[in-house]
C-alpha positions as MATLAB code, in Angstrom:
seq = 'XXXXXXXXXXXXXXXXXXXXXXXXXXXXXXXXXXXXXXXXXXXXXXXXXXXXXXXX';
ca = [
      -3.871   17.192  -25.694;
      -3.392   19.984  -23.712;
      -3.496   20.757  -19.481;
      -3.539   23.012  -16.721;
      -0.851   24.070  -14.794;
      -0.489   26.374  -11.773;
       2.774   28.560  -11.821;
       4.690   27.935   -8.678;
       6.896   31.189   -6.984;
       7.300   29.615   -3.156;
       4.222   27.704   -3.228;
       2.017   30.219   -4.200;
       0.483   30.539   -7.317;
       1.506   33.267   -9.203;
      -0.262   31.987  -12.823;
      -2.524   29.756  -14.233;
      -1.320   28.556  -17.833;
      -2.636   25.809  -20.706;
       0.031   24.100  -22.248;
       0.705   20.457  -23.868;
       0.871   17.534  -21.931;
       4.347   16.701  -22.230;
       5.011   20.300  -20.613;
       7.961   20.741  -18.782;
       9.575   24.222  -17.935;
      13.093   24.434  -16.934;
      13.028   28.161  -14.561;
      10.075   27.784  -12.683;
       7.679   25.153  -10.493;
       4.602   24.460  -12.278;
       1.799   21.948  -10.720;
      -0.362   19.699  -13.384;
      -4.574   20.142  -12.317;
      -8.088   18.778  -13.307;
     -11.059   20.519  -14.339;
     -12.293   19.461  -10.778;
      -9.740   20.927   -8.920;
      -9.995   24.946   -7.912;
      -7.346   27.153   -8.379;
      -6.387   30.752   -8.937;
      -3.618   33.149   -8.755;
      -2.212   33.587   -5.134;
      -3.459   30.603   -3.992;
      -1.377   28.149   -1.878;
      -0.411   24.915   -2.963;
      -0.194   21.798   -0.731;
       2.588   19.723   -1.409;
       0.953   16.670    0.569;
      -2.705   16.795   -0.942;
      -2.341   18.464   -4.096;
      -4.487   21.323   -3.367;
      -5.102   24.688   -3.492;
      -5.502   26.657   -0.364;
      -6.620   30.318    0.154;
      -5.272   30.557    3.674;
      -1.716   29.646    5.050;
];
């Protein structure tokens, strides 16, 4: 089965990538995410809800 997964760089997403399940980089932050959730490149993420944000 496969995911997808914002790229972290600070908290801000710099990609949005599909990948397996069992996914697990080693260089850079990357956040798991539903079909219900919205999210796009330089977005910010929120540690403490799990969303997406467009403004700081």
């Amino acid at each position: 089965m496969v995911s997808k997964y914002a790229v972290l760089k600070e908290g801000v997403v710099e990609n949005i990538i599909v990948a397996d399940d069992n996914y697990s980089p080693d260089d850079f932050e990357v956040v798991k995410y539903s079909d219900e959730t919205f999210c796009q490149p330089d977005m910010l993420y929120n540690k403490e809800d799990g969303l997406f944000y467009d403004d700081k």
